[in-house]
VOPAGU-2260 file (C-alpha; in pm, 1 decimal, decimal comma):
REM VOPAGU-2260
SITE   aa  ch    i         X         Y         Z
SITE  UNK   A    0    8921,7   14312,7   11492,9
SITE  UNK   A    1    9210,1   14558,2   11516,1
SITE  UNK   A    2    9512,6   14463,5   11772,8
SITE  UNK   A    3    9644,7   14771,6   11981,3
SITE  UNK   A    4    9890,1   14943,7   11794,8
SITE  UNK   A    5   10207,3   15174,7   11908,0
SITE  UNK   A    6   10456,7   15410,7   11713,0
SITE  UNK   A    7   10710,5   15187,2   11592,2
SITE  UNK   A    8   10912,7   15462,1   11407,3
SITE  UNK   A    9   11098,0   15596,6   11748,5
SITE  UNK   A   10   11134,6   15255,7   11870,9
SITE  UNK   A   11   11341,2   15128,6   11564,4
SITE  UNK   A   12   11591,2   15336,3   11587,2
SITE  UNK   A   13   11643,5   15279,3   11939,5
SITE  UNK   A   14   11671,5   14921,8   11888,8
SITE  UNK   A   15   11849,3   14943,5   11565,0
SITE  UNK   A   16   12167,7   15158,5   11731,6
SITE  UNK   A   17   12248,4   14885,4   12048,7
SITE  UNK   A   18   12231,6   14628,0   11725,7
SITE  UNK   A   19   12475,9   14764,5   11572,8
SITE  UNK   A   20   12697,7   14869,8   11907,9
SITE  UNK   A   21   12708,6   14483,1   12016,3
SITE  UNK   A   22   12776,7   14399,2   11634,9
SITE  UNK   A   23   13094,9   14616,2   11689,7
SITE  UNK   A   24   13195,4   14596,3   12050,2
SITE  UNK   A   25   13089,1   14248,8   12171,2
SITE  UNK   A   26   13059,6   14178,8   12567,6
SITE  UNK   A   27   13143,2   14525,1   12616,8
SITE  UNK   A   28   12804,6   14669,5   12505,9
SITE  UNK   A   29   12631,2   14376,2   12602,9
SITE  UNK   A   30   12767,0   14434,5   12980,3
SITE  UNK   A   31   12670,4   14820,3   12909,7
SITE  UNK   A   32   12314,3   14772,5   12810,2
SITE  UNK   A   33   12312,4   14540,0   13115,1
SITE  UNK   A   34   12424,8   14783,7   13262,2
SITE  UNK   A   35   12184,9   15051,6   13212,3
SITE  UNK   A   36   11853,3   14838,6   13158,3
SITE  UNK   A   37   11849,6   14585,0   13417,9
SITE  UNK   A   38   12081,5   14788,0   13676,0
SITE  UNK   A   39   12329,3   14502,9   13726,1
SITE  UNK   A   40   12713,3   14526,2   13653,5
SITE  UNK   A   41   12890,0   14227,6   13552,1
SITE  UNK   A   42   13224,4   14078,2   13514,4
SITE  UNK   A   43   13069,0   13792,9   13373,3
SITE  UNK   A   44   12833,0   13690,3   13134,6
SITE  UNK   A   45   12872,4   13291,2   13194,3
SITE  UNK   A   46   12649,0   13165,7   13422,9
SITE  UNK   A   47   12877,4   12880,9   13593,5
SITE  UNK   A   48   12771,5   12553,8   13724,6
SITE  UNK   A   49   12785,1   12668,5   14047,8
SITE  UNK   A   50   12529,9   12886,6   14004,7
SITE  UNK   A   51   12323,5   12647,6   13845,0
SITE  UNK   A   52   12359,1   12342,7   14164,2
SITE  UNK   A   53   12286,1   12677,2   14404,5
SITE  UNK   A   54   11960,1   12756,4   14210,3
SITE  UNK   A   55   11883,7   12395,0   14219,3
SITE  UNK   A   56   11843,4   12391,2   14626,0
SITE  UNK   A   57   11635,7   12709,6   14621,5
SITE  UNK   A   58   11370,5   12523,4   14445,7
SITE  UNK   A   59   11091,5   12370,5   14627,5
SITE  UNK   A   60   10998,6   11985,9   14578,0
SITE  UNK   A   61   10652,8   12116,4   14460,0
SITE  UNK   A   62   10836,8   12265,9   14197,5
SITE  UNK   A   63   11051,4   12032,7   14099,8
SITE  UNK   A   64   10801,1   11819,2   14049,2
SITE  UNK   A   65   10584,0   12029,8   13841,9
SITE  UNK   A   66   10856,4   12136,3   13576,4
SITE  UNK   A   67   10934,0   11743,6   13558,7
SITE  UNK   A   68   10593,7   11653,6   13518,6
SITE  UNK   A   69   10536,5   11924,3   13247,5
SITE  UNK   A   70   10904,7   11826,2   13053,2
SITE  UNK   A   71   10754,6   11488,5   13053,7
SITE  UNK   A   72   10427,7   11543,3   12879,7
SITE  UNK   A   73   10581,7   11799,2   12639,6
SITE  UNK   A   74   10870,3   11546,3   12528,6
SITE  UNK   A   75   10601,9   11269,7   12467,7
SITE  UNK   A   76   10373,7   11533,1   12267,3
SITE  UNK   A   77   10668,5   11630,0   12061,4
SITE  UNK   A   78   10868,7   11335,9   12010,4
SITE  UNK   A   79   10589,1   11247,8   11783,4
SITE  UNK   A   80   10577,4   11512,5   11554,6
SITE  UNK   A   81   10951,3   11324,8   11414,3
SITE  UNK   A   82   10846,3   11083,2   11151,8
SITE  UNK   A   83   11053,8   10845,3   10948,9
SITE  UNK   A   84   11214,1   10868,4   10642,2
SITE  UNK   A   85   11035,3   10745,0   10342,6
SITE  UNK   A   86   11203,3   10696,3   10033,8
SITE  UNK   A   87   10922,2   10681,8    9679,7
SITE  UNK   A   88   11008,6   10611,5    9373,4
SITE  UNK   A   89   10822,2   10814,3    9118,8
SITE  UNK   A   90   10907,2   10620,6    8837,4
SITE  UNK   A   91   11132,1   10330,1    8813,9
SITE  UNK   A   92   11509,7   10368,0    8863,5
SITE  UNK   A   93   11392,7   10756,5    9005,6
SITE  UNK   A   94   11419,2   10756,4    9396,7
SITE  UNK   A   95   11340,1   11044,0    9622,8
SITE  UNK   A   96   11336,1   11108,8    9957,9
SITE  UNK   A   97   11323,8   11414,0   10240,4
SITE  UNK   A   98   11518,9   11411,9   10576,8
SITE  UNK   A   99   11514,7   11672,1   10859,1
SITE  UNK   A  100   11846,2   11787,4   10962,6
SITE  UNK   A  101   11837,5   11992,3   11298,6
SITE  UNK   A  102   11947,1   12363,9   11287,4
SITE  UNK   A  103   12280,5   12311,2   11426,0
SITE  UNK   A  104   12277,8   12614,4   11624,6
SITE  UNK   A  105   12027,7   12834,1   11793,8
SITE  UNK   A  106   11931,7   13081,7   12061,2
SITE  UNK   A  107   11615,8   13070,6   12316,1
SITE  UNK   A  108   11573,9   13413,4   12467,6
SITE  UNK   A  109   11377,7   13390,9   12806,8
SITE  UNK   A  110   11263,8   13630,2   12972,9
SITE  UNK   A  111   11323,6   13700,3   13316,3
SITE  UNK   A  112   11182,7   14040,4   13556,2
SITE  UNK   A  113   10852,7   14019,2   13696,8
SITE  UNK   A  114   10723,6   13680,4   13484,7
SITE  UNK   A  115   11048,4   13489,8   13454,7
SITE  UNK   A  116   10899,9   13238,2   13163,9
SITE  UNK   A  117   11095,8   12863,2   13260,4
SITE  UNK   A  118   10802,1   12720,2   13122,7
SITE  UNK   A  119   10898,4   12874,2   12767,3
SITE  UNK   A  120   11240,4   12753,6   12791,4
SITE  UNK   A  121   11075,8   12415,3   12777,2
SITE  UNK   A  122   10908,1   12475,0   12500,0
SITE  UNK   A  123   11173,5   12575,4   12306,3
SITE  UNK   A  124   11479,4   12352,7   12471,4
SITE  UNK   A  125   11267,6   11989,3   12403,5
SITE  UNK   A  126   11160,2   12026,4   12070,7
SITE  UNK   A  127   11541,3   12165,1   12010,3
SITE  UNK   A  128   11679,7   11843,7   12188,8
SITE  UNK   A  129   11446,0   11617,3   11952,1
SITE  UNK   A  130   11547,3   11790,4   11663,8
SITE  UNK   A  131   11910,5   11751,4   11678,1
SITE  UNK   A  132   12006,5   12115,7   11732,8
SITE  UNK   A  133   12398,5   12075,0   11834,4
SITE  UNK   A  134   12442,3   12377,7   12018,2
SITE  UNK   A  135   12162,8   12544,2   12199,2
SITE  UNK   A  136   12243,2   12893,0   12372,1
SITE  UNK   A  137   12040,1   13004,6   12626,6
SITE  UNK   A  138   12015,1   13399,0   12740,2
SITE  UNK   A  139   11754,4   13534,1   13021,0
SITE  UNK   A  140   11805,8   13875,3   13215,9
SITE  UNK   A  141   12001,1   13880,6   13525,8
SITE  UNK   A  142   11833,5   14051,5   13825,4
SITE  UNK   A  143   11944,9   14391,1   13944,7
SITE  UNK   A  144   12170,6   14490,7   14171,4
SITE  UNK   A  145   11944,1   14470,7   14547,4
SITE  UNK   A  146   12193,6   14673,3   14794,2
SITE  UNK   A  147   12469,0   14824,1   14846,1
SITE  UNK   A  148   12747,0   14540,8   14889,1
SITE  UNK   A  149   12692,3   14464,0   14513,3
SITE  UNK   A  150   12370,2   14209,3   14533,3
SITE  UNK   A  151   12253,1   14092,3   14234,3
SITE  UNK   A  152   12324,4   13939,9   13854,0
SITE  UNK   A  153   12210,0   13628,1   13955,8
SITE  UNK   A  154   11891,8   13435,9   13750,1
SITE  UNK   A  155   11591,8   13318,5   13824,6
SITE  UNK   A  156   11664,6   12981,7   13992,5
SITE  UNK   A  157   11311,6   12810,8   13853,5
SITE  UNK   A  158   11486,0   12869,5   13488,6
SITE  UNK   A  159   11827,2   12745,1   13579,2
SITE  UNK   A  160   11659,9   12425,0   13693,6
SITE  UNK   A  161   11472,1   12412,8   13416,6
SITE  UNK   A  162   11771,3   12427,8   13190,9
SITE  UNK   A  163   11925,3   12150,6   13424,3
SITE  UNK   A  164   11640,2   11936,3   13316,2
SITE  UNK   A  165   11594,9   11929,0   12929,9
SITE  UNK   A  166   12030,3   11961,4   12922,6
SITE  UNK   A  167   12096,0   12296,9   12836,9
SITE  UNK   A  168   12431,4   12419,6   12936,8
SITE  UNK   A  169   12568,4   12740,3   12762,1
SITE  UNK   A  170   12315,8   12998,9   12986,2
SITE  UNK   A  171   12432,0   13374,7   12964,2
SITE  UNK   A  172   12330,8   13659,7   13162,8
SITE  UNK   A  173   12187,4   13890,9   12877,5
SITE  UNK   A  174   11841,5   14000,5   12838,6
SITE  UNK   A  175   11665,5   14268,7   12603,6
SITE  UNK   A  176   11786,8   14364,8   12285,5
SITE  UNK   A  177   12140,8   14339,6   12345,1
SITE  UNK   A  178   12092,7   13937,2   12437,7
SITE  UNK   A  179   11901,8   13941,9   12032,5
SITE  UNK   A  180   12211,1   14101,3   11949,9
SITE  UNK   A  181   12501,4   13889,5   12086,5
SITE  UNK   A  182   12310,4   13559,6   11937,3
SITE  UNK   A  183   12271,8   13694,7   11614,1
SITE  UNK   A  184   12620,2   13834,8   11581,1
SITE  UNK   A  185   12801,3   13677,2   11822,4
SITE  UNK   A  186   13042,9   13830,8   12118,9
SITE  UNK   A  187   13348,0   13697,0   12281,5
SITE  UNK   A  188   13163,9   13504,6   12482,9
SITE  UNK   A  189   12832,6   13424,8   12353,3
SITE  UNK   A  190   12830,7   13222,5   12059,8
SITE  UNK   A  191   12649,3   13334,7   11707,9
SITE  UNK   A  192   12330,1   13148,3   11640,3
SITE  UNK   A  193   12167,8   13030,3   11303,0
SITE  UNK   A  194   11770,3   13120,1   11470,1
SITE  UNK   A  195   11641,3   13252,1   11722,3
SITE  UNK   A  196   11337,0   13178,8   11937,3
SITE  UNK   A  197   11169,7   13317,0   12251,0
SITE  UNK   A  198   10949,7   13601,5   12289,8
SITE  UNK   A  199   11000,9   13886,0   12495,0
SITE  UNK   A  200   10864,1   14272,6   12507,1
SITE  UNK   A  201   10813,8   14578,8   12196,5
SITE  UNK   A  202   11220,4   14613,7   12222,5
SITE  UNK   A  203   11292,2   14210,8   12174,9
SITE  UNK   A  204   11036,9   14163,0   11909,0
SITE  UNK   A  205   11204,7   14455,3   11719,4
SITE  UNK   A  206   11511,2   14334,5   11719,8
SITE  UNK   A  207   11413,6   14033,7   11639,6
SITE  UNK   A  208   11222,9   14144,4   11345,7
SITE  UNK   A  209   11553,9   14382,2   11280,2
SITE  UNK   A  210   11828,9   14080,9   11245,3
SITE  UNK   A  211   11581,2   13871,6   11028,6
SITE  UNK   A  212   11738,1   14131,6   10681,1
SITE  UNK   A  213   12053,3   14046,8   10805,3
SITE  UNK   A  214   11987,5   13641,3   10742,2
SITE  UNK   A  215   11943,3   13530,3   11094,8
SITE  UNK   A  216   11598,2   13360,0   11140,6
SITE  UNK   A  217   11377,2   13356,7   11352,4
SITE  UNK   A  218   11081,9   13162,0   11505,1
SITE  UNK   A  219   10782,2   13428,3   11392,3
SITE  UNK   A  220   10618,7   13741,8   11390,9
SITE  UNK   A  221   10537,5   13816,4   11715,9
SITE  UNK   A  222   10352,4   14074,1   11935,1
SITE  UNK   A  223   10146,8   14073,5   12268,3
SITE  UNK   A  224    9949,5   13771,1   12444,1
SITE  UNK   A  225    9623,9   13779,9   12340,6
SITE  UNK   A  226    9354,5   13493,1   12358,6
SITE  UNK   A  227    8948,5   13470,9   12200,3
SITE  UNK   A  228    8726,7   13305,0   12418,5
SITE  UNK   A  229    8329,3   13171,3   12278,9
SITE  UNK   A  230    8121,3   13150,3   12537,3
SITE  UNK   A  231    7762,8   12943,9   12436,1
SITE  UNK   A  232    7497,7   12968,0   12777,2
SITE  UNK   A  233    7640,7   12618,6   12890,1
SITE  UNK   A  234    7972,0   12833,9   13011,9
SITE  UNK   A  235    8041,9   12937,9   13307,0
SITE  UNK   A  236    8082,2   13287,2   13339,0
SITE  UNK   A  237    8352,3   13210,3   13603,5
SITE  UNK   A  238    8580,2   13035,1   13387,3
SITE  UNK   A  239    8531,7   13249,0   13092,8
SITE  UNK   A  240    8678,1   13563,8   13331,9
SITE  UNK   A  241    8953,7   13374,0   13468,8
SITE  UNK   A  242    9052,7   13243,5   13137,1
SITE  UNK   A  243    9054,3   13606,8   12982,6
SITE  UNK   A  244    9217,1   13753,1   13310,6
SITE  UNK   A  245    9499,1   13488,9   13224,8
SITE  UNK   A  246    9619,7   13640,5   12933,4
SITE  UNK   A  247    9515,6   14041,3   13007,1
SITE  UNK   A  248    9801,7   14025,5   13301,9
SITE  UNK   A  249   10050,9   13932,3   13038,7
SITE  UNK   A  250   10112,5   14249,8   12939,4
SITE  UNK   A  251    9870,7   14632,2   12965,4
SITE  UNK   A  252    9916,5   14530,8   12552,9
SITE  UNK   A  253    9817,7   14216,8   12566,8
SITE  UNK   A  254    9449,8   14183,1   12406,7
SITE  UNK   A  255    9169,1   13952,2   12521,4
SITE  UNK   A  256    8820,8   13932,2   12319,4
SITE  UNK   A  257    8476,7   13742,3   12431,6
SITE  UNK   A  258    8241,1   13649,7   12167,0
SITE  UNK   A  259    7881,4   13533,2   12286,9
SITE  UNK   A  260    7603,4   13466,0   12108,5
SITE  UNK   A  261    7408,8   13549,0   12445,7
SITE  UNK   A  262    7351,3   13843,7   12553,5
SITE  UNK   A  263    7240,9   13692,9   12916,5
SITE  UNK   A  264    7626,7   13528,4   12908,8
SITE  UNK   A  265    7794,1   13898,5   12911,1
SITE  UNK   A  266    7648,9   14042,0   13237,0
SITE  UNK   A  267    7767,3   13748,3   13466,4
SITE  UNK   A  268    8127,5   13714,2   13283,8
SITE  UNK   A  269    8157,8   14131,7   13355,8
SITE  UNK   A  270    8066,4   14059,2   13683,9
SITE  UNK   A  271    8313,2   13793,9   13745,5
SITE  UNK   A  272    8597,7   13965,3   13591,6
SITE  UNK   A  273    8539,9   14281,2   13838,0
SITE  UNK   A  274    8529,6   14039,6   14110,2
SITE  UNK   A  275    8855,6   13848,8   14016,0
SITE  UNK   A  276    9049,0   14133,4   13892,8
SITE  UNK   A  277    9044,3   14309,3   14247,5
SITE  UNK   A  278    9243,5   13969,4   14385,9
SITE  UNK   A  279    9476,7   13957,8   14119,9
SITE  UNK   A  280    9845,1   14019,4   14216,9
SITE  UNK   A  281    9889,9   14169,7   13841,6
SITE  UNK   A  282    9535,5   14377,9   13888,3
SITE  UNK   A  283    9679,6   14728,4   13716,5
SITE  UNK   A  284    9859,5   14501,8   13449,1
SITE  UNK   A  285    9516,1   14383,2   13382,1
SITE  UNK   A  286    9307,1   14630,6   13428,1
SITE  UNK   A  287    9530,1   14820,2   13113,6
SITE  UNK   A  288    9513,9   14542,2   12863,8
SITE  UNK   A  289    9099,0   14519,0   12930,5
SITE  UNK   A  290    9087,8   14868,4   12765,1
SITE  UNK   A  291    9220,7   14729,2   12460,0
SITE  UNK   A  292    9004,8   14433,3   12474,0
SITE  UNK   A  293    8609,0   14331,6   12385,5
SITE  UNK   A  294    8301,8   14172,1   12435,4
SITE  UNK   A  295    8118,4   14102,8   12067,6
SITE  UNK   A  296    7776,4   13964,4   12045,2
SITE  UNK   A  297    7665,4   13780,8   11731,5
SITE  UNK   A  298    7405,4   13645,3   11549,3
SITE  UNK   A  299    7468,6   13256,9   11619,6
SITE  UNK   A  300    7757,9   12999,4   11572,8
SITE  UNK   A  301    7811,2   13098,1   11256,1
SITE  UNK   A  302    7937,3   13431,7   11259,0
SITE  UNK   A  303    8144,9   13341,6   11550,1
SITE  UNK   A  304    8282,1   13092,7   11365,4
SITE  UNK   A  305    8335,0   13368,0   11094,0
SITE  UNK   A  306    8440,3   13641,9   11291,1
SITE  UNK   A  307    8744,9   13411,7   11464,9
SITE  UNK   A  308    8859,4   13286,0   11142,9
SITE  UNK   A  309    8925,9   13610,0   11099,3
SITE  UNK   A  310    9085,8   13746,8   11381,8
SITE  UNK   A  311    9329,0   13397,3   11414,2
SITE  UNK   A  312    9353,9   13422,0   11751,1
SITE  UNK   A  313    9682,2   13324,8   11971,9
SITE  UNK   A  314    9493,0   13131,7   12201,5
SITE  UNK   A  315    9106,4   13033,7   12110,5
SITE  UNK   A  316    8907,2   12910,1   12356,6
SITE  UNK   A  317    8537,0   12734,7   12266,2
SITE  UNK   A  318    8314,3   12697,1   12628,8
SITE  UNK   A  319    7980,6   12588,3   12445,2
SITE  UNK   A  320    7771,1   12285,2   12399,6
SITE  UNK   A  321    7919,3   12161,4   12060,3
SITE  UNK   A  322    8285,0   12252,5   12080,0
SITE  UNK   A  323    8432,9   11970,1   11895,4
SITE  UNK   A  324    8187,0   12042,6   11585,4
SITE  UNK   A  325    8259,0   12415,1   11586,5
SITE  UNK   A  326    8658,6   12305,0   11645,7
SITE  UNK   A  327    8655,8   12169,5   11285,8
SITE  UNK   A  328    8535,0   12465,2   11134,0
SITE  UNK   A  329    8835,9   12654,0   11325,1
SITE  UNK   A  330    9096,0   12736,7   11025,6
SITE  UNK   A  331    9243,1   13019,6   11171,0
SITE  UNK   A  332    9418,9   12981,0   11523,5
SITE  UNK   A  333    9747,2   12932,5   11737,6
SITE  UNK   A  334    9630,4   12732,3   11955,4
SITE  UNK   A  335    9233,1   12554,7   12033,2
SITE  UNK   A  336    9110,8   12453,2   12352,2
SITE  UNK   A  337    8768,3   12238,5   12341,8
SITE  UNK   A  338    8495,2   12249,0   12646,0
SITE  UNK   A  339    8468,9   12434,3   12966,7
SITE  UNK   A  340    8733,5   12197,6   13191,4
SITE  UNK   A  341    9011,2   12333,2   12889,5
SITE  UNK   A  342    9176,1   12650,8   13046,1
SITE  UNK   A  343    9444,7   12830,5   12807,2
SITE  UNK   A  344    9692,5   12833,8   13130,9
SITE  UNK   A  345    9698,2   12421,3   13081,1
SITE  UNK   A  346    9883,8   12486,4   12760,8
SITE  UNK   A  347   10074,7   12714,9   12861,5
SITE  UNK   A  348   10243,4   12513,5   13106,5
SITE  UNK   A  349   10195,8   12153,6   13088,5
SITE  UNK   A  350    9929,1   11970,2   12832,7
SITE  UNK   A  351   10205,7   11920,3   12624,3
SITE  UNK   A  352   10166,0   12069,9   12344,0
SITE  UNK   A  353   10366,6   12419,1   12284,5
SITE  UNK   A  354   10260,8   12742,4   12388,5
SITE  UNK   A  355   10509,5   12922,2   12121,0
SITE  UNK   A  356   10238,3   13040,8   11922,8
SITE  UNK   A  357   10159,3   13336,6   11616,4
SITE  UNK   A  358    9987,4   13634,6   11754,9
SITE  UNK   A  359    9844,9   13970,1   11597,9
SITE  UNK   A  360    9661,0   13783,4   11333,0
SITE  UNK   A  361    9964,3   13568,7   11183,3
SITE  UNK   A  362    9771,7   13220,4   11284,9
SITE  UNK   A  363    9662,2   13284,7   10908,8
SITE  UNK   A  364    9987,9   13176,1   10759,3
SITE  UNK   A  365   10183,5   13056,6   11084,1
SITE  UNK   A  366   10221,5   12755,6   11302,1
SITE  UNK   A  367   10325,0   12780,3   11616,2
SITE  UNK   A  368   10671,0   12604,5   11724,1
SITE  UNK   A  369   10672,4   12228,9   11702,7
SITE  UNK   A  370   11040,9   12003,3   11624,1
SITE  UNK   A  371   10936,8   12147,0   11222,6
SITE  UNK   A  372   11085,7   12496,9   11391,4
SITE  UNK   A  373   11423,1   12334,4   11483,6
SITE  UNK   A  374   11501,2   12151,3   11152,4
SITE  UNK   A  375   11570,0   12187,5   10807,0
SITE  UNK   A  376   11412,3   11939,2   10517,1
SITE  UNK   A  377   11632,7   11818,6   10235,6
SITE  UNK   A  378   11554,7   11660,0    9982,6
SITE  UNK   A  379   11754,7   11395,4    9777,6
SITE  UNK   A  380   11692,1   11161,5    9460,7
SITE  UNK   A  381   11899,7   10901,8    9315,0
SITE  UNK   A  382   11859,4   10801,9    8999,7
SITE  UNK   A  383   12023,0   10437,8    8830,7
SITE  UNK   A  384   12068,1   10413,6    8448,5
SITE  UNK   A  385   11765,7   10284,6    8396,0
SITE  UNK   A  386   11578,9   10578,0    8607,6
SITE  UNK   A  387   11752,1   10812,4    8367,6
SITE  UNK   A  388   11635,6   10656,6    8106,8
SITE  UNK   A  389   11292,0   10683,8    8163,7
SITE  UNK   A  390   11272,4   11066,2    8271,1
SITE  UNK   A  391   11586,0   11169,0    8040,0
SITE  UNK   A  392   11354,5   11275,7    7738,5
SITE  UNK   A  393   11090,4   11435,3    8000,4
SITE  UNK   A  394   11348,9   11615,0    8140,1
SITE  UNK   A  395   11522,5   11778,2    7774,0
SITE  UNK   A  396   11221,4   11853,8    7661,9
SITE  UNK   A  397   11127,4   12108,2    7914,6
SITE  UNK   A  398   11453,5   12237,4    7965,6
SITE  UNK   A  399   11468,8   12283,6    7561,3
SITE  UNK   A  400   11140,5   12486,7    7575,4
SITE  UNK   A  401   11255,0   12683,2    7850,8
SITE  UNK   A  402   11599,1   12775,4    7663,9
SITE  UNK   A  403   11824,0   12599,1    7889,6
SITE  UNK   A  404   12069,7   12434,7    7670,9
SITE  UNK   A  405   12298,1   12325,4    7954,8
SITE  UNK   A  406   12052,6   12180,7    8165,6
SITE  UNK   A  407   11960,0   11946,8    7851,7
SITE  UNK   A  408   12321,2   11894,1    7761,7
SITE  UNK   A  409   12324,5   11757,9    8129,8
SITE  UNK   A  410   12106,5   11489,1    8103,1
SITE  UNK   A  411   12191,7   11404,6    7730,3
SITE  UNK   A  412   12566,6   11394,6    7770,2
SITE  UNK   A  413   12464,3   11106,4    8023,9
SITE  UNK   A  414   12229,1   10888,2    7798,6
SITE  UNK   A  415   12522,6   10953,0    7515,7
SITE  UNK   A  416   12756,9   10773,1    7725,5
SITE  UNK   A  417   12531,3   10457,4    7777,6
SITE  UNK   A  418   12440,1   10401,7    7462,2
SITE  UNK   A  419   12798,8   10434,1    7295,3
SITE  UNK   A  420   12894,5   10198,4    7581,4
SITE  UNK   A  421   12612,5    9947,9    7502,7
């Protein structure tokens, strides 16, 4: 059950020294590490709204339509995650109540290069937008300079509509660490964020993981894509290839594991990855994160059940006969989709839910994002005389036994005064 794994040692200090250069010199390291890593020099890091109404025409109506159609289902799916405020009263006179407040500012990190993810920034912009987020900074890589006349900076035009659509405005040409870096400490130009979301490669999640000790937070732990697919003999071996191909051309460390309890199920899916793999686009991407991957054969449903529980998959699929039974007994996971006609990509892009999700085992302990990520709870209580009344004495006689004189002074000082008025 053991995720690839890289030297991290050489790789933090890399990441830790342009942290600290953009936490000193501002736009001028982020334009250097620009600069350097994604072979563009700007005089800008503002993307303008002309940019943003050019991008807009290079988009085909197909497309259009698709991220519309996809904001759509994701706002419904997430608008109902915000529920209303409900105020209880323990005891009478004692009132109490929580209310979400939206993190007033944050950062989405997209990335851009060969997979430029606009369907992440709508994932992270919508559930922002519900929450109440105030300021919402966006930063995605620019693309390199393509000849000699200076060609180049500009991003990809299927984000900048994207951002168009769910209203986010302050978009900056910064990618990589130094884009982690601006948010978190802030440059001339792009603002300093309270959290920051968005995955990205080893370098971003580093950084990301970096900032976190000095108070900036951050969505979760993350690492590469990886999804769990098990495969009963009603699947077809078909979809279970294309569904693991899906995730392996994430990234040559992304990780993608096939549990079976049928043997007969493992010769047709090998057969059908070969066969798809060689059409892929992505093929070598692939082909390197299938060395890091697995096929396990087990007893019966059981053990599967067992054996995913404990890896906590990203993304686990269930292509047998029974999956909403075996769903319940699913504890463990990012994400769950149910039946053979459920393919992972649909979440990615457009089911609605969110495809922000804990990978490398943290489904144990983590959610993935929802409008929870965007907002803080408070809590508040307001007591009347008569609430005070009936919890004073509770609350002096703990905070006696604990040896807090002040905090009982607190509360007696209080009952004092309304019985010398009465």
């Amino acid at each position: 059950m053991a995720r690839p794994v890289f030297d991290a040692s050489e790789l933090e200090q890399k990441v830790k020294a342009i942290l600290n250069e953009v936490r000193t010199e501002g736009d001028t390291a982020v334009k250097k590490y620009t600069a350097l890593f994604d072979g563009i020099e700007l005089n800008s890091l503002v993307v303008s709204e002309n940019e943003i109404s050019e991008a807009e025409k290079k988009i085909s109506p197909e497309l259009k339509a698709a991220i519309q159609q996809a904001a759509a289902n994701i706002t419904a799916f997430h608008k109902k995650q915000v529920s209303p405020v409900e105020i209880i009263e323990t005891m009478p006179g004692v009132q109490c109540w929580r209310k979400s407040a939206g993190i007033e500012k944050v950062g989405l990190y997209i990335p851009g290069g060969s997979a430029p993810l606009f369907s992440t920034l709508l994932m992270l912009a919508i559930p922002a937008k519900i929450a109440g987020c105030k300021e919402i900074v966006l930063c995605t890589p620019p693309s390199p300079q393509s000849d000699g006349r200076g060609v180049g900076g500009e991003i990809n035009a299927a984000i900048l509509f994207a951002a168009k659509t769910v209203g986010v405005t302050k978009i900056f040409k910064a990618g990589g660490v130094q884009a982690i870096a601006a948010m978190a400490y802030g440059t001339q130009t792009i603002p300093r964020v309270y959290k920051i979301f968005g995955p990205g490669n080893q370098y971003v999640t580093c950084a990301k993981q970096l900032i976190q000790k000095d108070g900036i937070a951050i969505d979760m732990p993350a690492g590469p894509s990886e999804v769990a697919v098990y495969a009963d003999e009603t699947a077809d071996p078909a979809f279970v290839a294309a569904d693991l191909l899906s995730q392996a051309e994430h990234g040559p460390d992304s990780q993608v594991v096939l549990v079976t309890n049928q043997e007969s199920v493992v010769a047709g899916v090998e057969k059908q990855i070969e066969k798809q793999l060689a059409q892929l686009p992505r093929k070598e991407i692939a082909a390197k994160a299938l060395v890091n991957s697995k096929i396990i054969i087990v007893k019966d449903e059981e053990v599967a059940i067992s054996l995913l529980n404990d890896y906590a998959a990203e993304h686990l699929i269930l292509s047998c006969a029974n999956a909403d039974a075996m769903a319940e007994k699913i504890v463990n996971a990012g994400s769950v989709f149910l039946g053979n006609y459920s393919p992972e990509s649909v979440g990615d892009y457009a089911s609605g839910t969110n495809h922000t999700l804990p990978t490398n085992g943290y489904a144990k302990a983590y959610s993935g994002v929802s409008v929870d990520s965007f907002v803080k709870k408070i809590t508040y209580q307001k007591l009347s005389k008569e609430g005070l009344q009936n919890i004073g004495s509770t609350v002096e006689t703990m905070a006696a036994a604990e040896g807090l004189e002040a905090h009982k002074n607190a509360v007696r000082i209080r009952l004092r005064e309304q019985g010398e008025k009465e």
